[in-house]
C-alpha positions as CSV (number, residue, x, y, z in Angstrom):
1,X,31.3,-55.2,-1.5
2,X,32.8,-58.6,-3.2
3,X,30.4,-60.1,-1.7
4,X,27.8,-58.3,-3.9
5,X,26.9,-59.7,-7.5
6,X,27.7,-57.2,-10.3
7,X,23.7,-57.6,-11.0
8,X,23.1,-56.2,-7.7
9,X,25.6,-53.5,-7.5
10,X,23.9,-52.4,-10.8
11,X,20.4,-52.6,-9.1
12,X,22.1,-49.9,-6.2
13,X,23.3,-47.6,-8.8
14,X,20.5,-47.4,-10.5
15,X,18.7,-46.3,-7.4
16,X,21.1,-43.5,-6.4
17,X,21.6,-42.1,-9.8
18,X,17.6,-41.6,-10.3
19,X,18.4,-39.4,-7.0
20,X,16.7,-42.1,-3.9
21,X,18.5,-41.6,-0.5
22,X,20.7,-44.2,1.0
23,X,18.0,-45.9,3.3
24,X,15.6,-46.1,0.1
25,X,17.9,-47.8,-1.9
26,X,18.6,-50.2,0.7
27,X,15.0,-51.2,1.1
28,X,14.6,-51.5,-2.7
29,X,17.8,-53.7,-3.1
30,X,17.0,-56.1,-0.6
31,X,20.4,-54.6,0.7
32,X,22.0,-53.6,4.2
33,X,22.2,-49.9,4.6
34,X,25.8,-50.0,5.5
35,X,26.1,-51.9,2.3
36,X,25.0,-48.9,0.5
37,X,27.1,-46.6,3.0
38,X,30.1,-48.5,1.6
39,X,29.7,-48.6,-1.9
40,X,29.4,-44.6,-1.9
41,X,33.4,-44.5,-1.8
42,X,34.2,-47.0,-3.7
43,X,31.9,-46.3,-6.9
44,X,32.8,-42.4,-6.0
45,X,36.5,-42.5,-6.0
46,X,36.6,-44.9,-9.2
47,X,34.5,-42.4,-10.6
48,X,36.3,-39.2,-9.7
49,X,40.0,-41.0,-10.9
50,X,38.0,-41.9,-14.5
51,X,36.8,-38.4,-14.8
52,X,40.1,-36.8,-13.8
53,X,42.0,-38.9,-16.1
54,X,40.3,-37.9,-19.6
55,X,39.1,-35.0,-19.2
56,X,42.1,-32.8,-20.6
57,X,42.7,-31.3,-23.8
58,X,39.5,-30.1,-24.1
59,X,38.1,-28.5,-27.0
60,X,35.2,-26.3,-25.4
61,X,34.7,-22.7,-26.6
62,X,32.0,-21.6,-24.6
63,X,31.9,-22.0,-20.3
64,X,29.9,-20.9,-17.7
65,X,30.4,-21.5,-14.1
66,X,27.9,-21.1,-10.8
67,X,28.2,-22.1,-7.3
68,X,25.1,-24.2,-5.5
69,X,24.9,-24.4,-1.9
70,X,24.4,-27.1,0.5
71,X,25.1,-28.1,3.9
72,X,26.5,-30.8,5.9
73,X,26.1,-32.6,9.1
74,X,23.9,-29.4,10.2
75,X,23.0,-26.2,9.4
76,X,25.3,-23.6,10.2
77,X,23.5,-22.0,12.8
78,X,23.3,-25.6,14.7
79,X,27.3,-26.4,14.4
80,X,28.4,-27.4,17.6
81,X,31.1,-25.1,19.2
82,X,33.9,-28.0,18.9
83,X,32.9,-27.8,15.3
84,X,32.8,-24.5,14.1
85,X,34.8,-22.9,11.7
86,X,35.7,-26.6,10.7
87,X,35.2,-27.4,6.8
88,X,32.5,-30.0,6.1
89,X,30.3,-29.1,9.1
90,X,27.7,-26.1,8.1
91,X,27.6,-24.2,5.0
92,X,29.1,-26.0,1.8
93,X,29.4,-25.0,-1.4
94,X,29.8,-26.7,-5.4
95,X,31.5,-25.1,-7.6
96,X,30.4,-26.3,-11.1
97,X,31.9,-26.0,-14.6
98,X,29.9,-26.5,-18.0
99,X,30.7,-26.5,-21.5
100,X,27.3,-24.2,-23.4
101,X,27.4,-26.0,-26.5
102,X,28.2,-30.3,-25.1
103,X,26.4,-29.5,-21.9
104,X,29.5,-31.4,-20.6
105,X,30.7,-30.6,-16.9
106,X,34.6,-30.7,-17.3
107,X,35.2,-30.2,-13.3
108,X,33.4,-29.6,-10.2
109,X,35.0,-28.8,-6.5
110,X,33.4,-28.6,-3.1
111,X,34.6,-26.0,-1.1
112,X,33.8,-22.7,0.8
113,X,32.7,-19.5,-1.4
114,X,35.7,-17.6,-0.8
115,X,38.8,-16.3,-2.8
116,X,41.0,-19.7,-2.2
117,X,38.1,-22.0,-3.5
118,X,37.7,-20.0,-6.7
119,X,41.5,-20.0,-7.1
120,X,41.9,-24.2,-6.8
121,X,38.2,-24.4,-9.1
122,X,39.5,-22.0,-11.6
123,X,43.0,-23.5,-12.0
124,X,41.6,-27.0,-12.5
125,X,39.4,-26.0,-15.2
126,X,42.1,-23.8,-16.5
127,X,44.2,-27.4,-16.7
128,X,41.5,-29.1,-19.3
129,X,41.3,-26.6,-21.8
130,X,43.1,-27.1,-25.2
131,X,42.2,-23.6,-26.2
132,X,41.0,-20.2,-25.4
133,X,37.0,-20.0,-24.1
134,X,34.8,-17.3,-23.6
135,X,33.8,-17.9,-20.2
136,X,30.8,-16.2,-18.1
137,X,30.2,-16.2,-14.5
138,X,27.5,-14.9,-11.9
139,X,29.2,-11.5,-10.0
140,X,30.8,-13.4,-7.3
141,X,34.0,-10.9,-6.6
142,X,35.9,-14.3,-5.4
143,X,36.0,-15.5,-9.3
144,X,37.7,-12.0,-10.4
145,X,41.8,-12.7,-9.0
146,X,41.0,-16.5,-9.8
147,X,40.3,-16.0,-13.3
148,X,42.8,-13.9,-13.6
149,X,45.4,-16.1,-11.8
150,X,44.3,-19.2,-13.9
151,X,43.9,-17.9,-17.4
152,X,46.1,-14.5,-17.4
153,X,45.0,-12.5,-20.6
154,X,44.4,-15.8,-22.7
155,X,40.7,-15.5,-21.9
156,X,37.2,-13.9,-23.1
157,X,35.5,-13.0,-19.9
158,X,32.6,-11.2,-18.8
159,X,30.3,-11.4,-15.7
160,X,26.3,-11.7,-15.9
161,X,25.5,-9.6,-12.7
162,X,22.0,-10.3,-12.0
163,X,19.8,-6.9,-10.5
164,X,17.3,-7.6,-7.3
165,X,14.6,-5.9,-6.0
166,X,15.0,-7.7,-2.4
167,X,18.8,-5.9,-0.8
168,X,18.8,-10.0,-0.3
169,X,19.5,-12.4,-3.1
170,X,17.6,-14.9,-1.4
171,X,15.3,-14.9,0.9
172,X,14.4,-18.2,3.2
173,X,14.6,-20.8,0.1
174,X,13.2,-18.9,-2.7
175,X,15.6,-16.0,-4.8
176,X,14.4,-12.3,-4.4
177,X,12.6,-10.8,-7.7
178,X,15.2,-10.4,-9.9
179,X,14.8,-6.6,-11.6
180,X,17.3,-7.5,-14.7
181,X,20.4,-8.3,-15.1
182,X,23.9,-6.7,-16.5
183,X,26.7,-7.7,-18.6
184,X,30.3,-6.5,-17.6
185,X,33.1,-7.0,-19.7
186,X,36.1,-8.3,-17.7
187,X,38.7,-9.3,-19.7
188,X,39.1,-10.6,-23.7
189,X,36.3,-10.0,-26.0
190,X,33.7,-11.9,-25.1
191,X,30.4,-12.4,-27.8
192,X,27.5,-9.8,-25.5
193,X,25.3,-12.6,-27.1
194,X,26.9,-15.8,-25.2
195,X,27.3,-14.0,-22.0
196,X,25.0,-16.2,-20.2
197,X,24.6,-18.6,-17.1
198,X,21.2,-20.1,-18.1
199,X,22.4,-23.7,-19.1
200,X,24.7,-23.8,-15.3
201,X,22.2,-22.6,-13.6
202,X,19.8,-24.8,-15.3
203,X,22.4,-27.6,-14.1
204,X,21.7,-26.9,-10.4
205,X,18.4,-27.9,-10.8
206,X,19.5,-31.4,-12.5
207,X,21.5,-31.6,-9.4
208,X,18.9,-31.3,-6.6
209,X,16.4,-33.3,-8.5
210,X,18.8,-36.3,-9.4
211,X,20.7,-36.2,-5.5
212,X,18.9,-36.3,-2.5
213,X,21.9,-34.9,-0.6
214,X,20.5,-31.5,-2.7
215,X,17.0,-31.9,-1.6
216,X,15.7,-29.0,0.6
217,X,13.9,-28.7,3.7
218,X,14.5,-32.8,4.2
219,X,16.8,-34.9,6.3
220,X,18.4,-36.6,3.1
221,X,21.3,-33.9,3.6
222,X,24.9,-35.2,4.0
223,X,26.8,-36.0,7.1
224,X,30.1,-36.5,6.1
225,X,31.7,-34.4,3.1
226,X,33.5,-37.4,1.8
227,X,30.5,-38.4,1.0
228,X,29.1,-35.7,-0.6
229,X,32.2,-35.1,-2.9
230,X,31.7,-39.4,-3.7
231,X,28.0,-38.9,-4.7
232,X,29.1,-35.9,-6.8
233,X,31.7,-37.8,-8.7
234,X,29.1,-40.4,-9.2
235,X,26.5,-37.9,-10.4
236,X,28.4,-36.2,-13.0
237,X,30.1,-39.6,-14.1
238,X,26.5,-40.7,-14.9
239,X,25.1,-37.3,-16.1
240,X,28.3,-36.8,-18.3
241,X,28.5,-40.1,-20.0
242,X,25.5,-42.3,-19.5
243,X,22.4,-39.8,-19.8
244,X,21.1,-38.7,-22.9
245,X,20.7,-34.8,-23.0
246,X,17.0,-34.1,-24.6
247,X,18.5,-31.3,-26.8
248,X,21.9,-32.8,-28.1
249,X,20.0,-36.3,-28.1
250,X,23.4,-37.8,-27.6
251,X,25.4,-37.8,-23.8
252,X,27.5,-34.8,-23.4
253,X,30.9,-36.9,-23.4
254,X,29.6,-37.9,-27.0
255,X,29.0,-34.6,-28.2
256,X,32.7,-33.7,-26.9
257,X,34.2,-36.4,-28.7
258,X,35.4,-38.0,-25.0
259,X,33.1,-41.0,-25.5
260,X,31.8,-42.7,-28.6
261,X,28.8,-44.5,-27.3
262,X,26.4,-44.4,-24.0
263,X,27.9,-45.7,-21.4
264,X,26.1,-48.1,-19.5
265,X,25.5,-48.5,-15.5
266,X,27.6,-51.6,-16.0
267,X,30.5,-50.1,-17.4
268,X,30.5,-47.6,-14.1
269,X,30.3,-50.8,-12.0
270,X,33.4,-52.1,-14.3
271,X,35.5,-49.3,-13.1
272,X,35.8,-50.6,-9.8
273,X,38.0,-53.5,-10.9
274,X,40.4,-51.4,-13.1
C-alpha cells in the first residue's frame, strides 16, 4: 500500500464505503484486486484502534441493541466437515450498539448468538458509559445474565418482545407477520415510552445497503472473518463520524460531542500513518 498515492487510497474508500464489493472497486480504481484485498486490514484495524480509543465516557441516556446475521465462507449447511463447529465458517452474527437520541454506534462485536457473545458485547458497552442508560433489547434470552453481569442493578432495562403469527421468526429471507409486540420490564425503571428497537433495527438496514458483505442471496458474502470484522470497523468509522444523519443533520460523533466537525475520507486515510 505505500506504493498507492493518498489520492488513490481516497478514490478506494470511497468505493467501499458507498457499499461496492472488492472486485468493483478494483475495476473502478484502475487498481489490482489484491490491492484492495490488502487495504481491508490496514484501513480496518486503524479504524477499529481510533474507535476503541475515544469512545469512553460516554454520555448516552438512551440504548438499544440488535443482533444481524450473516455468514461466512459458506452457508452453514455447506460447511465442510473439517470445518464445522469452527467460528468464522457458517452462521455469523453482529452484535450492534446504538445511542436513540446521537444515532451513534458506541461498539459492535461479531460473534455467535449465544450467552458468551452477549456477555463480551455487553461488558464492552458497559466499559463506555459515563452514566446510567435505559437500555432496550429484542427477547434474545442470551442478553438477560449478560446484562445483568455487565451493569448489575445500575441499569433501566426492559425487553421489546415482538409477537408472530409464523411459530418461525423468519422464514427463507423475509420475517413472519409480526402480530404485535410486548414490553417486559427487566430490571430499573425504564420510560414504557422509550422501550423501543426501531432506530437499531433501522441500523441493520444501513448496514446491508452500505456493505456488500450484507447483501443477500449474492456472492459478495465474506470469506474470511477478519475481514468482515475490518469492513465493519470501517463502516461504522465512516457512518459514525463522516456521514451526515438526515434527522440530526450533523454526524452522530458531532451530536455526541466526540467530534467537532465532519470528518473527511482523507482524515480516515490519515489514520494509517498515526
Amino acid at each position: 500500500m505505500n506504493k498507492l498515492s493518498t489520492e488513490k487510497r481516497i478514490q478506494i474508500l470511497s468505493c467501499l464505503v458507498e457499499g461496492n464489493s472488492l472486485r468493483a472497486t478494483a475495476r473502478m480504481c484502475d487498481v489490482a484486486f489484491n490491492t484492495v484485498l490488502k487495504f481491508i486490514p490496514e484501513i480496518g484495524e486503524a479504524c477499529a484502534e481510533y474507535q476503541d480509543k475515544v469512545f469512553h465516557n460516554l454520555k448516552c441516556k438512551q440504548i438499544q441493541c440488535d443482533e444481524i446475521w450473516s455468514f461466512c465462507y459458506a452457508k452453514e449447511k455447506n460447511v465442510p466437515k473439517d470445518k464445522q463447529d469452527q467460528f468464522g465458517y457458517g452462521d455469523i452474527w453482529t452484535w450492534v450498539a446504538l445511542d436513540a437520541d446521537t444515532k451513534l454506534v458506541p461498539t459492535f462485536m461479531v460473534g455467535n448468538r449465544d450467552a458468551k457473545s452477549a456477555k463480551i458485547f455487553m461488558d464492552d458497552l458497559a466499559e463506555r458509559l459515563a452514566n446510567r442508560v435505559q437500555l432496550t433489547t429484542d427477547g434474545h434470552k442470551a442478553y438477560l445474565q449478560a446484562v445483568e453481569g455487565a451493569f448489575g442493578g445500575n441499569i433501566d432495562y426492559a425487553m421489546l418482545v415482538k409477537l408472530y403469527e409464523s411459530t418461525q421468526e423468519e422464514i427463507r429471507y423475509s420475517p413472519a407477520r409480526c402480530t404485535g409486540s410486548e414490553k417486559k420490564k427487566i430490571s430499573g425503571h425504564p420510560d414504557p415510552k422509550n422501550v423501543s428497537t426501531s432506530y437499531v433495527e433501522r441500523q441493520n438496514l444501513t448496514m446491508r445497503m452500505c456493505m456488500r458483505r450484507f447483501t443477500r442471496l449474492t456472492n459478495g458474502f465474506s470469506k474470511k472473518v477478519e475481514n468482515h470484522v475490518y469492513h465493519l470497523s470501517l463502516h461504522y468509522m465512516y457512518y459514525n463520524f463522516c456521514r451526515i444523519h438526515k434527522s440530526l443533520r450533523v454526524t452522530p460523533a458531532m451530536e455526541a460531542g466526540i467530534a467537532d466537525h465532519v470528518w473527511s475520507l482523507e482524515e480516515i486515510v490519515k489514520l494509517l500513518d498515526r
